[in-house]
N, C-alpha and C positions, 0 to 999 in steps of 0.2 A: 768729210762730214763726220762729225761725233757720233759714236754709236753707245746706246746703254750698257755699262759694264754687265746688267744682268741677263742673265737666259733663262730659256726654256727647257728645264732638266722633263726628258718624255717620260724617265722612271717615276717619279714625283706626282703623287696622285692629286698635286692639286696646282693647276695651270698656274702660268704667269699672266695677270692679267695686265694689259699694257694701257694708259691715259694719255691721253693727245690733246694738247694743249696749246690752240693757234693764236698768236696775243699782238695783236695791235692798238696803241694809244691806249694801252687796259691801266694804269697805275690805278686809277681809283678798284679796280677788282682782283688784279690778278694774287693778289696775297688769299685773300678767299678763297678762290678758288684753288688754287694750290695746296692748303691748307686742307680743304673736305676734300680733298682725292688721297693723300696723305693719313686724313685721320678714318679710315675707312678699318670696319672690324675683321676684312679679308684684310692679310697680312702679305702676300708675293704679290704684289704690282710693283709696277714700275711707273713715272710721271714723265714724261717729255714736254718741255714746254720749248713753242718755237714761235722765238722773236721775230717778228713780220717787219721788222726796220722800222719801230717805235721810235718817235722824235721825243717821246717822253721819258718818265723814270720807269719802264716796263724792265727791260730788259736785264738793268740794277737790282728791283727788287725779286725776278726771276731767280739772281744770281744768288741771294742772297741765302737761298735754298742749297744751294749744291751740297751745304755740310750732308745731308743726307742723302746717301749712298744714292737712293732710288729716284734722287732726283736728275735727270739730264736736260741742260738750257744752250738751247743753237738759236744762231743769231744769222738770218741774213735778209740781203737787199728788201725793201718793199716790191711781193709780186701777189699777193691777192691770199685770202685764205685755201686756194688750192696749191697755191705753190706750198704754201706753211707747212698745210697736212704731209705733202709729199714729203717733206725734208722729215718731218716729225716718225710719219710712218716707215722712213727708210732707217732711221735709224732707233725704231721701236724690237721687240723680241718675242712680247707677247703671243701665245696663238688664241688668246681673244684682247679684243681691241674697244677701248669705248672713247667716247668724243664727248669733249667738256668746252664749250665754249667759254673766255677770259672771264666774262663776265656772270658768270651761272654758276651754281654751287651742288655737291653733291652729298646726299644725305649718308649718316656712316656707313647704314648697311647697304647699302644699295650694290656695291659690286660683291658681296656674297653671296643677296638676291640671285644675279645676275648668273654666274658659276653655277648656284644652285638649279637655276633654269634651263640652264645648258646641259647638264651632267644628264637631265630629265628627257631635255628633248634633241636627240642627237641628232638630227636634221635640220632642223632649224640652224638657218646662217646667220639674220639680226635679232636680235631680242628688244622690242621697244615697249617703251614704260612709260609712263604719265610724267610730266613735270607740273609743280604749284607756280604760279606766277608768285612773283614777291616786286616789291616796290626799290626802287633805291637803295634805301636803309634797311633792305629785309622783310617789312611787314606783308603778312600772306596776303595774295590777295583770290581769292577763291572762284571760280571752280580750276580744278586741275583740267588741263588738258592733255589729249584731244579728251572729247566725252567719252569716248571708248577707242580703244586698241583695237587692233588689225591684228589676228593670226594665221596663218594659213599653211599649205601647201607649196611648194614651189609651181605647181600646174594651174595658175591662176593668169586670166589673159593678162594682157597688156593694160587696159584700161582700168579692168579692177586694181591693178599693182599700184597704179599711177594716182586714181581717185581715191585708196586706201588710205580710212585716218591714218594720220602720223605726226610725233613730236617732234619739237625741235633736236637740231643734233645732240645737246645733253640727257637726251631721250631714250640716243639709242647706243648700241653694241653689238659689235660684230667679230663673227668666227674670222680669224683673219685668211684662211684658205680660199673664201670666197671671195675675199677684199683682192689677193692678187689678179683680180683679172680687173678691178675696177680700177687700182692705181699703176702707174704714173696719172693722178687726174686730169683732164685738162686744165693748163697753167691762163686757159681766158676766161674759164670757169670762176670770178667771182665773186660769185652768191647760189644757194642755196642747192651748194655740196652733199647737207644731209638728207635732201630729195632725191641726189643724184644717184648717193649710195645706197640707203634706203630701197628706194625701188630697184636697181638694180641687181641687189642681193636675194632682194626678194624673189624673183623673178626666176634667178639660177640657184637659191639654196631653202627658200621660203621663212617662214618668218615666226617668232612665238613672241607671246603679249603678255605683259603685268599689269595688271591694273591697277597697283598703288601706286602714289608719288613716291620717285625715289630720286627726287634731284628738283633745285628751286631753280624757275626760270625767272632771271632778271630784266625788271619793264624797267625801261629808264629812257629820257629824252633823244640818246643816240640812237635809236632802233624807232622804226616802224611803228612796230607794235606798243611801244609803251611812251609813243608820244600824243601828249596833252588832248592834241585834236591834227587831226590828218590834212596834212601839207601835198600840197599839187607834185611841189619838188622830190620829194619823197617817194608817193606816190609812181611818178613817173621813169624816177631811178627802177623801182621794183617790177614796173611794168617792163624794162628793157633787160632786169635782171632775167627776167621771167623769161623772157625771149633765148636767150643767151641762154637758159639752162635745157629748154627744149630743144634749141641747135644743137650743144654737144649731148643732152643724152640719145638726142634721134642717130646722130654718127655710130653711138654704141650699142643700139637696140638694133640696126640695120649690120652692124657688123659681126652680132652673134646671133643672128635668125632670128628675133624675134618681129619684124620688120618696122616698118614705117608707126610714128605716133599720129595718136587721131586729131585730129582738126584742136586746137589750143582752146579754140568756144563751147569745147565740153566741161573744162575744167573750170568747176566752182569757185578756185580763189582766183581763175585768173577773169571771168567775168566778175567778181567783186570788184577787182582792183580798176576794170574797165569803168564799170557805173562811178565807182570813185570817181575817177578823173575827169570823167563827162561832166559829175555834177560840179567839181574844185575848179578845171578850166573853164565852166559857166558857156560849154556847146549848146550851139544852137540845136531847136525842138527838134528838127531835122535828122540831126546825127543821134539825140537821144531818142527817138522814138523805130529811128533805125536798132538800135540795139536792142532797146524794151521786143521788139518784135522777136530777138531773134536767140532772147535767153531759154536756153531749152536744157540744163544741166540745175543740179543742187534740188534739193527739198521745195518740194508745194510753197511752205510759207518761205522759203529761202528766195524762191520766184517772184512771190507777190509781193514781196517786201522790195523787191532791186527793181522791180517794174514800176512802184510807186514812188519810190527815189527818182526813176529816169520821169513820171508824169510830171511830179507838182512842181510851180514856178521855183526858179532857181535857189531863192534865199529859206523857202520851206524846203527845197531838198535835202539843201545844208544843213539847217537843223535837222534832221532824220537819220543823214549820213551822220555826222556827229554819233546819233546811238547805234547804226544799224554796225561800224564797224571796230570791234574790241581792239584795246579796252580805250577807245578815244573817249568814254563817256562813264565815270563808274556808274551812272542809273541799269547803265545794261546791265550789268552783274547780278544786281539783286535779283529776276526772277528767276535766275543760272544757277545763282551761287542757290536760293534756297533748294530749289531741285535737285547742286548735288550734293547737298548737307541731307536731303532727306534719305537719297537714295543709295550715298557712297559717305554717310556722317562717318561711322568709324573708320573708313581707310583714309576721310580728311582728318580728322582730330588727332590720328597717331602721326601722320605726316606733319602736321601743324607742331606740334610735341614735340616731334624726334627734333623738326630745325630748331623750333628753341632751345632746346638741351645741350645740341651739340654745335648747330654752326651759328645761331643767332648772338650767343655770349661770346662767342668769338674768342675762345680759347687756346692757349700757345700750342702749333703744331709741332 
């Protein structure tokens, strides 16, 4: 396996921060992304990008990078985005580590932020930040998520670690000391890797939070999240992702004392996803009125809203589910977006700024 020509001098008051980059079927993004890890106003990182056995031009225009020293592209078989990371992390140097999804972009300062947060809070093993949703082409689409970050202690239970807001993986960064115990990850693992570390980290090293955007999340048709309106098939994929990621982290929370995970029906997105598909496969009153019974996790109005999805006759749930789950609907947005324009306007307006300035003109890296 290729290793990055660069290290980690420990005399060198200013880390090497190392970007991991897992890319499958990405051609339409992976130059973007490559480019805002690159043009970043911290200067010692290094970029790893690992080819996941792209049937596309991914791996070409990966390539296409190497003129620059910091750039390192491995290429092997298709085995899932945990496989990627692995190869990616084994042959990273970094001792902090951040994760950029193909398709997501990161704002220039963001891994200075990040350094800078660290150097601060010397306990702290992830650092997670806000990401802005953007569309296809770029255009923001607001409010940043989560609504709020999670920081804490490493002496926080099991449950709080698991139900703590969190971003997606272009979200977050980590001390890589704590990362050794989480990787080799498991190679059945996937989907939803940046849950697995995330919490993990947390849990053994604790956590510190930014609350600006400092990285664009991309909605676009191949994901979940940023398709038009929510699909059974989809859906269903996420529901067994779901499953699968609670297998292997229960394996790893049992084998370093922290024991056994609570019951799956506490966790808020995964009853979302549940009412989802009651309402998309058109189950009978029966099995939805079974579940309506039995939602006992997420916010009062988070409750009453998935309870009246699983009442009203089918074709009115539909339309409901359409706004209750983001962003399948932009009507949701507006009274989100103005909420976080009122209450977080200048850390949106500077983030909105910084990507046009720097990654929306799309300037040679």
């Amino acid at each position: 396996m290729e290793k990055s020509p660069l290290s980690d001098d420990p005399d060198n008051p200013e880390p090497l921060v190392s970007i991991l980059i897992p890319a499958y079927n990405a051609e339409r993004w992976i130059s973007d992304a490559i480019c805002s890890a690159l043009r970043q106003t911290y200067h010692r990182i290094e970029v790893i990008v690992c080819d996941d056995g792209s049937t596309d031009a991914t791996a070409a225009i990966a390539d296409s990078f190497r003129r620059d020293e910091r750039v390192t592209c491995l290429r092997k078989e298709n085995g899932g985005v945990s496989s990627a990371l692995n190869a990616a992390f084994e042959a990273s140097n970094g001792s902090i580590v951040c994760l950029l999804d193909a398709d997501d972009l990161f704002l220039p300062h963001k891994v200075a932020r990040i350094v800078e947060t660290l150097g601060a809070d010397h306990a702290a093993g992830v650092v997670m930040h806000r990401v802005l949703p953007v569309s296809a082409n770029r255009r923001p689409l607001p409010p940043a998520l989560p609504t709020r970050v999670a920081s804490g202690p490493s002496r926080c239970s099991l449950l709080e670690a698991i139900n703590a807001p969190r971003p997606p993986a272009s979200g977050l960064t980590f001390r890589r000391e704590p990362l050794l115990s989480m990787f080799p990850l498991p190679e059945t693992l996937r989907a939803g890797v940046d849950a697995y570390l995330a919490v993990g980290v947390t849990l053994t090293s604790g956590s510190s939070g930014i609350e600006d955007a400092l990285a664009l999340y991309r909605l676009h048709d191949s994901n979940l999240t940023g398709a038009v309106s929510p699909r059974l098939e989809s859906v269903e994929t996420h529901i067994e992702q779901y499953i699968d990621l609670r297998d292997a982290f229960e394996l790893w929370t049992v084998s370093h004392g922290f024991g056994q995970l609570p019951d799956a029906t506490t966790s808020p997105h995964f009853v979302q996803l549940l009412a989802l598909e009651c309402v998309l496969a058109g189950s009978s009153r029966e099995k939805r009125s079974d579940l309506r019974a039995n939602i006992n996790c997420g916010s009062t109005i988070r409750r009453m809203l998935w309870r009246l999805e699983l009442w009203l006759p089918p074709r009115l749930a539909l339309l409901l589910a359409k706004r209750l789950h983001p962003p399948f609907s932009p009507w949701r947005r507006v009274p989100y977006a103005t909420m976080q324009f009122l209450s977080h306007g200048r850390m949106l307006m500077t983030a909105i700024g910084a990507s046009r300035r720097s990654v929306f003109d799309r300037p040679d890296c």
